[in-house]
N, C-alpha and C positions, 0 to 999 in steps of 0.2 A: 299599476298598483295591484291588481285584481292577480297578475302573473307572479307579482312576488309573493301575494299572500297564499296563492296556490303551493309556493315549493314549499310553505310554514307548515300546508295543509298536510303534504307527504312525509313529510314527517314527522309530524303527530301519528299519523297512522302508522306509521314503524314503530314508535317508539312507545307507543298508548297500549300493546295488548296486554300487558300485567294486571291493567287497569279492569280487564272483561276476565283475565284468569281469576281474578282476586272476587267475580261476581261483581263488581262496585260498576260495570260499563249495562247500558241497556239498547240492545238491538230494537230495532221493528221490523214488526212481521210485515213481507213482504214476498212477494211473488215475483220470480226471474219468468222470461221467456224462455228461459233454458233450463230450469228445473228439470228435475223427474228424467225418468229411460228414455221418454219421448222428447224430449224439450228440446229446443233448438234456439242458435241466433236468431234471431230477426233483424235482416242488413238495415234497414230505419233505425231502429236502434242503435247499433253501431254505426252507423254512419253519422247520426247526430251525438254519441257519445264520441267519435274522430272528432268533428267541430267544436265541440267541447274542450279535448285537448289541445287542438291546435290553437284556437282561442284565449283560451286562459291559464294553460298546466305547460305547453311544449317551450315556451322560452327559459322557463326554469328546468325541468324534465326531460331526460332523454328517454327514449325506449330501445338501448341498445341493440337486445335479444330480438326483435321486428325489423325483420328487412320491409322496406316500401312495397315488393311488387304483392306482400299477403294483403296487401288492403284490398286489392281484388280479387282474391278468392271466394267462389260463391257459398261457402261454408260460414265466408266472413262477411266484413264490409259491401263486398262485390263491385265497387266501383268497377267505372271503364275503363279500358290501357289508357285511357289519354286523360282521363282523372287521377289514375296512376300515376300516371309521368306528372300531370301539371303541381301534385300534391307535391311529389320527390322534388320538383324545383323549387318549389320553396326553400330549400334547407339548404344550408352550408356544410359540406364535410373536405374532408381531408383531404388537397390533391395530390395524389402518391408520386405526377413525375412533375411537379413544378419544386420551387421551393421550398424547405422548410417552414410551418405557417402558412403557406398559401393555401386555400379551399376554391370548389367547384360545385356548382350546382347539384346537387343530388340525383342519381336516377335509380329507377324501379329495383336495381341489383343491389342498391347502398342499405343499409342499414339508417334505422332513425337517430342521428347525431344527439352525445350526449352535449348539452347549450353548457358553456362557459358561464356558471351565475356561482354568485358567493354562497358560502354557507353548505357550500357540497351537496347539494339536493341529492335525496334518491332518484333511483332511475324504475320508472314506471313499470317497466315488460312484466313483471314476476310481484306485480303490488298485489292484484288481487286472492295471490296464493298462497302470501307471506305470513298472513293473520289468520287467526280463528273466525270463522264467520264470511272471512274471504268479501267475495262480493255488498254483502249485507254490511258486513262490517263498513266500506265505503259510504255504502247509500243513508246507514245510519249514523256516520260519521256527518255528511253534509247536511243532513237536516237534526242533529239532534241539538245544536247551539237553542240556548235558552235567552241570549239578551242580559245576561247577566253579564259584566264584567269587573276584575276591583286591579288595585296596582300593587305588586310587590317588587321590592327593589327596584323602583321606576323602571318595572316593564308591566306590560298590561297583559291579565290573562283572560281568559274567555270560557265562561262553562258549556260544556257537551254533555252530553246527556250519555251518550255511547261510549265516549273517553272515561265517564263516573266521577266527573272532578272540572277543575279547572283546567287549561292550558293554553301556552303561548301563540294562538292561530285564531287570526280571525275568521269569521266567517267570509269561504272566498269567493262565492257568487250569490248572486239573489235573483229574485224570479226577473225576470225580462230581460238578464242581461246579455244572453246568445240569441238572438233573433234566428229562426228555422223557418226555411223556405218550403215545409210541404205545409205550414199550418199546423204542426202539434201545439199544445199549448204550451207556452215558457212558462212551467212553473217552477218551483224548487222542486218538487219531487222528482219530475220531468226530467230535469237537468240530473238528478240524482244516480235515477235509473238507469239514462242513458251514458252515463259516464262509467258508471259501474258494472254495466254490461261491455261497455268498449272493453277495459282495463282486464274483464274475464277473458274475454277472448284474445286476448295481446299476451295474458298468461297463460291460454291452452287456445290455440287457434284449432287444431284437431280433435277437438273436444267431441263437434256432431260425426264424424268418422267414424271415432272411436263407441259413442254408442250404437250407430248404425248397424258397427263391426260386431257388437254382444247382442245387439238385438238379434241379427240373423244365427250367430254362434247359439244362440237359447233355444230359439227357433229349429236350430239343425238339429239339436237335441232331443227336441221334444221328438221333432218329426224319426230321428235313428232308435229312441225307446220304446215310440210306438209299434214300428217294424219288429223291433225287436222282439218285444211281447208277442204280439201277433202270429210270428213265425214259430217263435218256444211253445207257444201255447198249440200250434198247428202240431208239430212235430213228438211233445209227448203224449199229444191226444191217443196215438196208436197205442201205448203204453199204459198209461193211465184207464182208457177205453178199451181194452181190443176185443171187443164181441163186434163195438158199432163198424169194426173196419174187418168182419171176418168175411 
């Protein structure tokens, strides 16, 4: 149940941004690990945002655009080759020399398979990039349910506070329900965070690269201006001065 209300979830989130263009949707402020020039993953985090999807989102959701072997890159996830491997066997995909319809065990080379589920769920890779507010947008998406709900045309809808309205998605986890083995606390937010940071990184896995790459590119800057100065200011000294260099 938790798995189908989850693909209700993704797509709300597709289809809800008019709702935050229009002003009527309300984010909360929050703090990524990865904010800011300096901000980074934190593999805890996504590691227990992975457990999240695999948990509750991946039997609805696929993550076409993510091959398996990025869950351990240490920019990312960083699991071991053989957490690696043991995650990819989980999954069914497509075996290219058996039959038509026949599948195979997954490995680190495969791509995460989009799941056969009704209703055409979106596919996660590129969620947290799609909307405005991105990440935030998710995390305020799973906690912003109010408990309110009413029925029109015998289906039930559900107020979000970040949607600005009502919609057809229940709330798809609650606190305790992914049990995490290092000891964080299961709470909703917990879950929030962590999920919404996986889903950033599944949409930009070279995210920390890439700033590493402008921090030093700024950095070369600084350090080729100051040279620069330094040297013009040496050179038209003679010019400028020439008694002090007679």
């Amino acid at each position: 149940m938790k798995r189908i209300i989850a693909s209700v979830l993704t797509a709300a989130l597709l289809a809800s941004s008019p709702a935050l263009a229009a002003g009527k949707g309300y984010l909360k402020d929050h703090d990524f690990s990865f904010d800011g020039m300096f901000g980074a993953y934190d593999q805890g985090e996504l590691q227990r945002g992975y457990q999240i999807y695999e948990q509750v989102c991946a039997a609805c959701h696929g993550m076409k655009h993510v091959p398996f072997r990025t869950l351990g890159d240490k920019n990312g996830p960083g699991f071991s080759d053989a957490e690696v491997k043991a995650i990819a066997a989980n999954f069914e995909v497509p075996d290219e020399e058996g039959d038509p319809g026949d599948t195979r065990p997954a490995k680190p080379f495969d791509y995460f398979p989009t799941p056969l589920a009704s209703g055409n769920p979106p596919d996660m890779s590129l969620l947290a990039k799609a909307r405005a507010g991105g990440p935030l947008y998710i995390y305020s998406i799973m906690l912003g349910y109010t408990g309110e709900e009413k029925e029109v045309g015998g289906a039930f809808l559900y107020e979000n506070k970040a949607y600005g309205g009502y919609f057809g998605m229940a709330q798809p986890i609650y606190e305790e329900d992914v049990e995490y083995a290092d000891g964080t606390p299961e709470t909703l937010e917990q879950y929030a965070n962590d999920l919404s940071a996986f889903l950033m990184w599944a949409a930009e896995p070279k995210m920390v690269e890439r700033k590493q790459a402008g921090v030093w590119s700024i950095s070369f800057l600084i350090l080729f201006a100051t040279l620069v100065w330094f040297t013009n200011r040496k050179v038209w000294a003679k010019v400028k001065h020439p008694e002090d260099h007679a």
